[in-house]
Backbone as a chain_set.jsonl record, in Angstrom:
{"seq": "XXXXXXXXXXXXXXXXXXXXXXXXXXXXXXXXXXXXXXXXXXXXXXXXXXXXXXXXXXXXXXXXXXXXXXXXXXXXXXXXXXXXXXXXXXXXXXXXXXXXXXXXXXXXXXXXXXXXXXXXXXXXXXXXXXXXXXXXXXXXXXXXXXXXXXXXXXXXXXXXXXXX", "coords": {"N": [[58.719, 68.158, 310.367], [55.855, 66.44, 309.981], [53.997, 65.359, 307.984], [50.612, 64.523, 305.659], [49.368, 62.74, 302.667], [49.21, 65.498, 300.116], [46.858, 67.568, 298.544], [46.451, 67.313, 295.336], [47.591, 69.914, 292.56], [45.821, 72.276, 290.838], [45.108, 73.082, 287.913], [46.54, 76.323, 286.236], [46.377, 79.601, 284.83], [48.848, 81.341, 284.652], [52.362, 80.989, 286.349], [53.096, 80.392, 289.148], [55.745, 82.034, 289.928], [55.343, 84.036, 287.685], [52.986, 85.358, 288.418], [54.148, 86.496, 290.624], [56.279, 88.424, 289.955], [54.504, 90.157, 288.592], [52.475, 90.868, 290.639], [54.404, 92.263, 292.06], [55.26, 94.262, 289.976], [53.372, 96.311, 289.952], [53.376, 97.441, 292.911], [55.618, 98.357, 292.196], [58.017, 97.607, 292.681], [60.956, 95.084, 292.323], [61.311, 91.694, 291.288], [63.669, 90.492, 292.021], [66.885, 88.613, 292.165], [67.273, 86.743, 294.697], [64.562, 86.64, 296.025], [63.299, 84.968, 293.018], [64.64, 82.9, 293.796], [63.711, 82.015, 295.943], [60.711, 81.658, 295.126], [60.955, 79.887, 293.301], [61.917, 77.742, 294.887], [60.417, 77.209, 296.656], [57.863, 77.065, 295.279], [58.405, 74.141, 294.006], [57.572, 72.104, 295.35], [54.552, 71.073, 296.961], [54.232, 71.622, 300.332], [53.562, 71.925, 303.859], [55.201, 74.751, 305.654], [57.589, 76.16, 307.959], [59.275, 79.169, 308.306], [61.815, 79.069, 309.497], [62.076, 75.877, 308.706], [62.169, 76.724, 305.75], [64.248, 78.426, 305.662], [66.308, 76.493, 306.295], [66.29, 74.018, 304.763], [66.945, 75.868, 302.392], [69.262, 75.886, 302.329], [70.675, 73.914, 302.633], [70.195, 73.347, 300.393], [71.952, 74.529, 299.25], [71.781, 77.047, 298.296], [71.952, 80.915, 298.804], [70.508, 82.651, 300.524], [69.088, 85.345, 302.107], [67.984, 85.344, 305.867], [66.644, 87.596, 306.564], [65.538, 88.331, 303.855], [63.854, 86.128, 303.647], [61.621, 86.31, 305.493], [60.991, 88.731, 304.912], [60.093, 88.163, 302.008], [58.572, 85.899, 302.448], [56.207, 87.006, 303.6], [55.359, 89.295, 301.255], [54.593, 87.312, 299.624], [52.366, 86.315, 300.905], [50.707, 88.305, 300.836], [50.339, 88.526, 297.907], [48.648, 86.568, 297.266], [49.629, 84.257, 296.947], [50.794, 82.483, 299.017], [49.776, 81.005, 301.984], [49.201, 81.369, 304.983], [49.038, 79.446, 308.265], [48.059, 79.835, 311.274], [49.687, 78.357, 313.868], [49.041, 76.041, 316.706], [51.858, 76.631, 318.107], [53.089, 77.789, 316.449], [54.111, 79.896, 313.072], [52.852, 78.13, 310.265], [53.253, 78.056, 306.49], [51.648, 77.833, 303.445], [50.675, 76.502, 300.434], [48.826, 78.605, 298.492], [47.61, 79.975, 295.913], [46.78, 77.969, 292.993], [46.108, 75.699, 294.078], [43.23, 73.918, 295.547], [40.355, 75.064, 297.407], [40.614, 73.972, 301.17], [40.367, 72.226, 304.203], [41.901, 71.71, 307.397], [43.513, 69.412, 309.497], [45.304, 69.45, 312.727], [48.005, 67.993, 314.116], [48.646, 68.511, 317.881], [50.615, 67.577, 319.236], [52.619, 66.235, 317.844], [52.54, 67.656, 315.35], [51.687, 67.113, 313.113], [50.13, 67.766, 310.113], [46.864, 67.345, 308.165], [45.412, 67.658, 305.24], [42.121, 68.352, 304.159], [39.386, 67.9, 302.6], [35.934, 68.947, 302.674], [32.449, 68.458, 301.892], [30.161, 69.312, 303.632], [31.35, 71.228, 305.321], [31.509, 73.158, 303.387], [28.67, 73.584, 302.978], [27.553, 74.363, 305.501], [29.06, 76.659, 305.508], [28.034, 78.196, 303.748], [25.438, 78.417, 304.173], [25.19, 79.048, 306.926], [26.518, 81.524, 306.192], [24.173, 82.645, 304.477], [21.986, 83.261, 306.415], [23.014, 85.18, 307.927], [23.28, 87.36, 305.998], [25.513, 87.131, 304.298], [28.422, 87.511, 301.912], [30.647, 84.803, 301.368], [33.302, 84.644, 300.645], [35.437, 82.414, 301.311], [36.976, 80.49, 303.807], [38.684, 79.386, 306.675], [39.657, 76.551, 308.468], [40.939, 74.656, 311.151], [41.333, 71.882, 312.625], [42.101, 71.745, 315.932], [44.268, 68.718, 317.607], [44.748, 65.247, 318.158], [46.926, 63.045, 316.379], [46.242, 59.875, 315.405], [48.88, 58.044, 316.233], [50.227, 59.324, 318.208], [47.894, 59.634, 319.93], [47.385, 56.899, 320.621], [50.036, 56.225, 322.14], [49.73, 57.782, 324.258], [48.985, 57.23, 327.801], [46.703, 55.593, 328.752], [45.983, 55.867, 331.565], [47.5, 58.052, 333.323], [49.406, 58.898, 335.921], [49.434, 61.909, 336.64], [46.586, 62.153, 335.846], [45.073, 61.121, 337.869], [44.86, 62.501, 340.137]], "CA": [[57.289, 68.038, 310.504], [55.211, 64.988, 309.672], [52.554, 65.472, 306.637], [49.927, 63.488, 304.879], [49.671, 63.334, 301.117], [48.636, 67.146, 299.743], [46.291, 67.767, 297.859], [46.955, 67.746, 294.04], [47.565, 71.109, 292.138], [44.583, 73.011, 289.984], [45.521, 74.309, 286.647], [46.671, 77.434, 286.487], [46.893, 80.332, 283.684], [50.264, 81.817, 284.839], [52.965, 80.26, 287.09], [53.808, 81.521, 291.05], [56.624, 83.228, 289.95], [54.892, 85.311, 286.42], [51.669, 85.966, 289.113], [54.607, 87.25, 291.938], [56.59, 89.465, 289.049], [52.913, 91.254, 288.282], [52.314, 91.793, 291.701], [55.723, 93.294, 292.573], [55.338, 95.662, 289.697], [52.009, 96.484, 290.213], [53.897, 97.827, 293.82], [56.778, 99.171, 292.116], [59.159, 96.692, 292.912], [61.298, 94.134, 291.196], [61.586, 89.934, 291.156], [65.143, 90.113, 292.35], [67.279, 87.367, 292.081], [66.99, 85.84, 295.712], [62.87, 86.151, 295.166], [63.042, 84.504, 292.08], [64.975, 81.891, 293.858], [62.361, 81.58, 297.095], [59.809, 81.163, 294.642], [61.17, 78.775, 292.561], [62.168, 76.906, 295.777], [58.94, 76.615, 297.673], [56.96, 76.163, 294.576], [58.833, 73.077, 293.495], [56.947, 70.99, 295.9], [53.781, 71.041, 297.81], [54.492, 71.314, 301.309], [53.512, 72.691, 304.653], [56.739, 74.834, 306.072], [57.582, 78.103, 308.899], [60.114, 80.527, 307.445], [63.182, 78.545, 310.209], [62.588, 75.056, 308.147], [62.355, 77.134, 304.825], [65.924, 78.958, 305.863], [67.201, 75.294, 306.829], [66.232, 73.621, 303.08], [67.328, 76.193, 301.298], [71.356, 76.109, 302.788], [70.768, 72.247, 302.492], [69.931, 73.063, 298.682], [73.085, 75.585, 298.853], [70.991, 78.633, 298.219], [72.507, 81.218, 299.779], [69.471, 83.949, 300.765], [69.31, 85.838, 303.763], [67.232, 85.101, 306.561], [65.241, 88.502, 306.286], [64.763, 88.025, 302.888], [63.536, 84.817, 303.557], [61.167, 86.925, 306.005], [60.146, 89.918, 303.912], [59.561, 87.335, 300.793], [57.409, 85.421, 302.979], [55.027, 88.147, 303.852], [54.867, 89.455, 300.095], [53.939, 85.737, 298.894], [50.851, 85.672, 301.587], [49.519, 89.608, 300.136], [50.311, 88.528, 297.266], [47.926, 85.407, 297.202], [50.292, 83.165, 296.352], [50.88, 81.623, 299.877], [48.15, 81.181, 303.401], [49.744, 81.618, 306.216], [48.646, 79.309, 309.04], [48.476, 80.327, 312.506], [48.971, 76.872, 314.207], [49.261, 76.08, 318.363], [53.049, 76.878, 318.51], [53.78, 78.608, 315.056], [53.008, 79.777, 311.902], [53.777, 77.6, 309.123], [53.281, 78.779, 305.018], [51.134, 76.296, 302.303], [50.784, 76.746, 298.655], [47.365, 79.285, 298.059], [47.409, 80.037, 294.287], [46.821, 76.789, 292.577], [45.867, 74.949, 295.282], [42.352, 73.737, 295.992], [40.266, 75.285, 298.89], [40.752, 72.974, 301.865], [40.857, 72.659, 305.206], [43.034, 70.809, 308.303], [43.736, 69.336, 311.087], [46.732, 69.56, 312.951], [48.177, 67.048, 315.871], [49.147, 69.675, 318.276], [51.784, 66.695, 320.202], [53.929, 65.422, 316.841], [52.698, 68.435, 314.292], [51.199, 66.123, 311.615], [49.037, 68.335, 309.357], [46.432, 66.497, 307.458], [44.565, 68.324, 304.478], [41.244, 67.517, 303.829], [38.248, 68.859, 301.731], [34.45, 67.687, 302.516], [31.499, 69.445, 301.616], [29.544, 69.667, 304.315], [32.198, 72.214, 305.632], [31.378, 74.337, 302.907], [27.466, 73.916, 302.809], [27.475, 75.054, 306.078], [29.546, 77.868, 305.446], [27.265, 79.225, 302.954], [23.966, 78.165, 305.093], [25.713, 80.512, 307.858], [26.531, 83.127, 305.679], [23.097, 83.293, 304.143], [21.2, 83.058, 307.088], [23.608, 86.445, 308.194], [23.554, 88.282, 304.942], [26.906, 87.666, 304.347], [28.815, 86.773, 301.158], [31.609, 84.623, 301.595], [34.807, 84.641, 299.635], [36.501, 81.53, 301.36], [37.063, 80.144, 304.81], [39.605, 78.728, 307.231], [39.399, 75.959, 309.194], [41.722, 74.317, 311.922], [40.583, 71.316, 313.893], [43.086, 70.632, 316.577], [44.121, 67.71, 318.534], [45.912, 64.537, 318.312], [46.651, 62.381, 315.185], [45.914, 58.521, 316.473], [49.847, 57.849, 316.558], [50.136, 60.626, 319.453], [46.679, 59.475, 321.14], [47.664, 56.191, 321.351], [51.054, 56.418, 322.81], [49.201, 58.261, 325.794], [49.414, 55.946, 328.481], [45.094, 55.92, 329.235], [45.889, 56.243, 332.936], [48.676, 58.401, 333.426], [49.485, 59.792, 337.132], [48.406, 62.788, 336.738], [44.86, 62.083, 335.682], [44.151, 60.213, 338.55], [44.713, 63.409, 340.718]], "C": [[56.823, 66.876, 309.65], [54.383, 65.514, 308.603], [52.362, 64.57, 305.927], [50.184, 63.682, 303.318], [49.193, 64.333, 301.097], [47.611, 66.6, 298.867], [46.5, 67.817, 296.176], [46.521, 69.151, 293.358], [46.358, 71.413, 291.273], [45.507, 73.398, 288.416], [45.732, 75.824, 286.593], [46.784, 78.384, 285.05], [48.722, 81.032, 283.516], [51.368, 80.7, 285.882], [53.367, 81.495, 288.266], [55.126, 82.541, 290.179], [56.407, 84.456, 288.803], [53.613, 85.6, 287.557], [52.83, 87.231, 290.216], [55.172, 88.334, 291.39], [55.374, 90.518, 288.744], [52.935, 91.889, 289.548], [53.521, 92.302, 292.155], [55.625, 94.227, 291.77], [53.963, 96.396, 289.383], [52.688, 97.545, 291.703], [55.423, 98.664, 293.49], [57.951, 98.58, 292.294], [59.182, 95.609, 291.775], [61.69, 92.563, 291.803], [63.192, 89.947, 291.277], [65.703, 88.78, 292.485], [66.884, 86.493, 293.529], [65.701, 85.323, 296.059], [62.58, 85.865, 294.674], [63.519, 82.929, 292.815], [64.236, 81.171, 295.209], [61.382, 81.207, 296.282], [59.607, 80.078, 294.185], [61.683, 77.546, 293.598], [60.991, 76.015, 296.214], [57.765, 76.312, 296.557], [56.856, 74.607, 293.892], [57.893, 71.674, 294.026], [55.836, 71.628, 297.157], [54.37, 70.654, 299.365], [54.02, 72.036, 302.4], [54.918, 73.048, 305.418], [56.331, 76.098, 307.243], [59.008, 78.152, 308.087], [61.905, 79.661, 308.021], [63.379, 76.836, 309.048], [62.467, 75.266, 306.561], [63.889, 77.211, 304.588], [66.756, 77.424, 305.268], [67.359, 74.484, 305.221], [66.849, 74.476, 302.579], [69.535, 76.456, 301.409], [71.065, 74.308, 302.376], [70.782, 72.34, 300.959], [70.972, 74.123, 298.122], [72.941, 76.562, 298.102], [71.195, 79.742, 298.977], [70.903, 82.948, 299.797], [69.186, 83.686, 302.311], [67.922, 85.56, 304.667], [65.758, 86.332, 306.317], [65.064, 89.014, 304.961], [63.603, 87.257, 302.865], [61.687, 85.586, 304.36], [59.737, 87.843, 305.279], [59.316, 89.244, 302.613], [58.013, 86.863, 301.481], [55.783, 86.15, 302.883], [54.536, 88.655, 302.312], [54.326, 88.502, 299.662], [52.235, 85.959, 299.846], [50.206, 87.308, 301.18], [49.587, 89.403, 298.833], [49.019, 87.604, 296.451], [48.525, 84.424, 296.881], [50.595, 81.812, 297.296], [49.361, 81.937, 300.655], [48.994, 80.505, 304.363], [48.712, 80.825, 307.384], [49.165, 79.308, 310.319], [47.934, 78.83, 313.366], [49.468, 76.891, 316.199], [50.873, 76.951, 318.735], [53.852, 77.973, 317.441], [53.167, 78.94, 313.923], [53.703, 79.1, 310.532], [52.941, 78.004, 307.589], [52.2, 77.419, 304.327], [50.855, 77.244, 301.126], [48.726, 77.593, 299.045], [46.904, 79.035, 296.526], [48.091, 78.549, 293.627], [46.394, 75.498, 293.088], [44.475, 75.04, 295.509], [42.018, 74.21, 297.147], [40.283, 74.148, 299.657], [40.847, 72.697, 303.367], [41.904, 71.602, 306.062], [43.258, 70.604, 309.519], [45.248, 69.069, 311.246], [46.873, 69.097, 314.271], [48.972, 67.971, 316.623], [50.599, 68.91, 319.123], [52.831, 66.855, 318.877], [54.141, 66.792, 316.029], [52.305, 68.313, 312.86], [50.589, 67.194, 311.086], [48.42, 67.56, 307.944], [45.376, 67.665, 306.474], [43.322, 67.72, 304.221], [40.327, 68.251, 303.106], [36.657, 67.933, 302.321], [33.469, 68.973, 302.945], [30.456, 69.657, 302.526], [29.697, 71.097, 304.865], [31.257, 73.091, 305.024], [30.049, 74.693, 302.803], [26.933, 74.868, 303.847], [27.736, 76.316, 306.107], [28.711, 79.014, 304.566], [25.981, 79.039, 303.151], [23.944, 79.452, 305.849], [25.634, 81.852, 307.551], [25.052, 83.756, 304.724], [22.407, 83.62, 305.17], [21.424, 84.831, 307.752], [23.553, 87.244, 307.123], [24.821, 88.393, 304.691], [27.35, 86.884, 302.96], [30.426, 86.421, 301.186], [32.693, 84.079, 300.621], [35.607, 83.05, 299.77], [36.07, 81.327, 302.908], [38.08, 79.646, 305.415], [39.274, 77.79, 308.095], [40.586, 74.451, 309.796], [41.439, 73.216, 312.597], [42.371, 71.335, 314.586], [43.197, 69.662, 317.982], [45.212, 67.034, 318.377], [45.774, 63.689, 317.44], [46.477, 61.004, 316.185], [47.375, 57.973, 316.627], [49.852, 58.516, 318.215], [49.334, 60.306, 320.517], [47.224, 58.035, 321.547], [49.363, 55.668, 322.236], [50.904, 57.177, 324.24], [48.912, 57.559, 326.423], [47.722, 56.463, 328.926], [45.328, 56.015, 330.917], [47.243, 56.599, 333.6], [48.698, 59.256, 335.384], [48.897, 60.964, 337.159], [47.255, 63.228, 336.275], [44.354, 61.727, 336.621], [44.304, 61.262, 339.837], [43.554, 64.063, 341.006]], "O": [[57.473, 66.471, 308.685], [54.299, 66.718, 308.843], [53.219, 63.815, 305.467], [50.949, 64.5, 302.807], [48.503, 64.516, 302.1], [47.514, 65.423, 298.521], [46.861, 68.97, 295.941], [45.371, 69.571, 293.49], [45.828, 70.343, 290.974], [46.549, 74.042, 288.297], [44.799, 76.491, 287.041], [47.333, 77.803, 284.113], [49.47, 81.113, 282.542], [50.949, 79.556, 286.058], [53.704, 82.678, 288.3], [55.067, 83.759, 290.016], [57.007, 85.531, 288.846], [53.206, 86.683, 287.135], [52.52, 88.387, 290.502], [54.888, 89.392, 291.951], [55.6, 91.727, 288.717], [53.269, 93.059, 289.735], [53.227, 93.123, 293.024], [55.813, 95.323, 292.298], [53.813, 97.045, 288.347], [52.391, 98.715, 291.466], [56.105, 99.343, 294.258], [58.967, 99.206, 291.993], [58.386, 95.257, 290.905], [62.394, 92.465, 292.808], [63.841, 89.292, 290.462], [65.002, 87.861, 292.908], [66.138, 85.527, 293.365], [65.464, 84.146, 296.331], [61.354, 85.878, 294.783], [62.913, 81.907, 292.494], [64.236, 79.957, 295.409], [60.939, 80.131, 296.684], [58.641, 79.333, 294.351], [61.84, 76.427, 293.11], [60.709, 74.817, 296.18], [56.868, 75.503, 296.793], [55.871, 74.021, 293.444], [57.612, 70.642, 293.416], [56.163, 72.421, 298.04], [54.888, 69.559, 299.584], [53.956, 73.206, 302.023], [55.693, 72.166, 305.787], [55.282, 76.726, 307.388], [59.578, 77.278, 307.433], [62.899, 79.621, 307.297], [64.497, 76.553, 308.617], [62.61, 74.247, 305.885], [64.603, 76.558, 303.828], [67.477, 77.258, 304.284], [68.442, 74.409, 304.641], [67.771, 73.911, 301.992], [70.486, 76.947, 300.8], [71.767, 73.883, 301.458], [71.347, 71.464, 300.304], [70.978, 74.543, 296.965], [73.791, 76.973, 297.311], [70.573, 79.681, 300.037], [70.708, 83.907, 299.05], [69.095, 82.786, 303.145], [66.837, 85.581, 304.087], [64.567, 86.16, 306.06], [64.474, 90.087, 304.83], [62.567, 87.54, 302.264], [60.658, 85.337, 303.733], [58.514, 87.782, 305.159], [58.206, 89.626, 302.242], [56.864, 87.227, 301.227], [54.72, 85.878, 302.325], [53.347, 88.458, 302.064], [53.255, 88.803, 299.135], [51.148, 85.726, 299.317], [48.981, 87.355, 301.296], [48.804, 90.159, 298.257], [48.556, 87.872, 295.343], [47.829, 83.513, 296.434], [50.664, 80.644, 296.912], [48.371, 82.596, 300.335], [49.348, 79.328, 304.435], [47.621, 81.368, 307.559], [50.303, 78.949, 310.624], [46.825, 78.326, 313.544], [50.162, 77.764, 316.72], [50.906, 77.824, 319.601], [54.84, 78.686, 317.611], [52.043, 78.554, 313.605], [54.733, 79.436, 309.949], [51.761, 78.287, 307.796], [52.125, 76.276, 304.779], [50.852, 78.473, 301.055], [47.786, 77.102, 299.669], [46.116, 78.201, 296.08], [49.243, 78.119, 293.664], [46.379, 74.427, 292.481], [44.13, 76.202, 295.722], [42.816, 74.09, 298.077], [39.989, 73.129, 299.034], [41.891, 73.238, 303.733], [42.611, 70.795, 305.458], [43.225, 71.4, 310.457], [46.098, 68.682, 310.444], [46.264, 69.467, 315.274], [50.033, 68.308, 316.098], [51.505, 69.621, 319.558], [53.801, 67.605, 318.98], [55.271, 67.251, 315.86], [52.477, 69.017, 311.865], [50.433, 67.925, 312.064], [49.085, 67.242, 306.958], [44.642, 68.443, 307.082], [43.352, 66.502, 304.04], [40.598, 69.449, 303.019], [36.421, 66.725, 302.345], [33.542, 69.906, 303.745], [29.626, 70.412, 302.02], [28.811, 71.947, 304.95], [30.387, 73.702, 305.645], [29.827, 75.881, 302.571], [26.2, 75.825, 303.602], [26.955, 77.138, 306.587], [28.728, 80.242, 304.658], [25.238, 79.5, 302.284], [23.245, 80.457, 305.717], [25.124, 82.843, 308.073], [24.881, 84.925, 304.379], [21.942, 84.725, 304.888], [20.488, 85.589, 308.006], [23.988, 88.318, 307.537], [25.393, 89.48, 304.779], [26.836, 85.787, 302.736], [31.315, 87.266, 301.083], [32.638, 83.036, 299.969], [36.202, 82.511, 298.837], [35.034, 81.846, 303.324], [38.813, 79.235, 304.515], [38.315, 78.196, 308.752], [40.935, 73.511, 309.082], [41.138, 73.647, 313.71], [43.43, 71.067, 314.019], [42.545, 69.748, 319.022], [46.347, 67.512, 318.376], [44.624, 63.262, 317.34], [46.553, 61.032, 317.414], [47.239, 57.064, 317.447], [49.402, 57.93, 319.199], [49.633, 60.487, 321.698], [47.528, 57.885, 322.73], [49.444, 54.619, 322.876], [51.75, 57.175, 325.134], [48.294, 56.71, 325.781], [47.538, 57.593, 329.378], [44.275, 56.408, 331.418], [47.956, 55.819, 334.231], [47.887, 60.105, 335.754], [47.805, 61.071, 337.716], [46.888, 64.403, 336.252], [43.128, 61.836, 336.642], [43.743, 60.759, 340.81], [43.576, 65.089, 341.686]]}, "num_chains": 1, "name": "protein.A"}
């Protein structure tokens, strides 16, 4: 997958893996070694990923954890708050939550680019909306999609079957 620069990290009081240890024993469970070593994987670097090019890095980085670890981890990281799970045209790929600026994105639905972006209008609206409804809002998501301008212009402007 293609990606723009990220966003730079926030300050944090704890680190992903002392926030993911709390919440596991908060649940009764324990930071097992192969969860200590997903954490410490995917937090190393800002990135957008799905769970198949997680697997694929972490045998490339000769990590040996099981697919439905890789799975089950996943899912604890996004109740945990630590990841945000986006649900994109074809898949769902993972991004950094905790520590991480709110933000939103567009995503070229041809190549896969995902571009982060922040701009405040977004959010004025969002809390225009939610006053106007009585509503108080925690956060938001937001998806545009389409086509990055690599993608658009490689579309031939008068392709056969347009002219149908």
């Amino acid at each position: 997958m293609i990606e723009s620069a990220p966003l730079g990290p926030l300050a944090v009081s704890e680190s992903p893996e002392e926030k993911f240890r709390e919440f596991l024993e908060i649940r009764g469970e324990k930071l097992t070694e192969p969860r200590r070593v997903l954490v410490r994987h995917i937090f190393a670097t800002h990135k957008h990923f799905d769970a198949d090019e997680l697997v694929a890095d972490l045998r490339a980085a000769d990590r040996q954890v099981s697919r439905s670890t890789v799975y089950r981890t996943l899912k604890l990281l996004v109740e945990a708050g630590l990841l945000r799970e986006l649900r994109l045209t074809n898949r769902t790929a993972y991004e950094h939550d905790y520590g991480y600026p709110s933000h939103d994105h567009l995503h070229c639905t041809e190549c896969g680019l995902i571009v982060e972006f922040t701009n405040e209008e977004v959010r004025r609206l969002r809390e225009a909306v939610s006053r106007e409804h009585g509503f108080f809002p925690k956060g938001h998501r937001l998806i545009i999609q389409g086509l990055c301008t690599k993608c658009h212009k490689s579309r031939s402007p008068r392709r056969r079957l347009d002219l149908i």
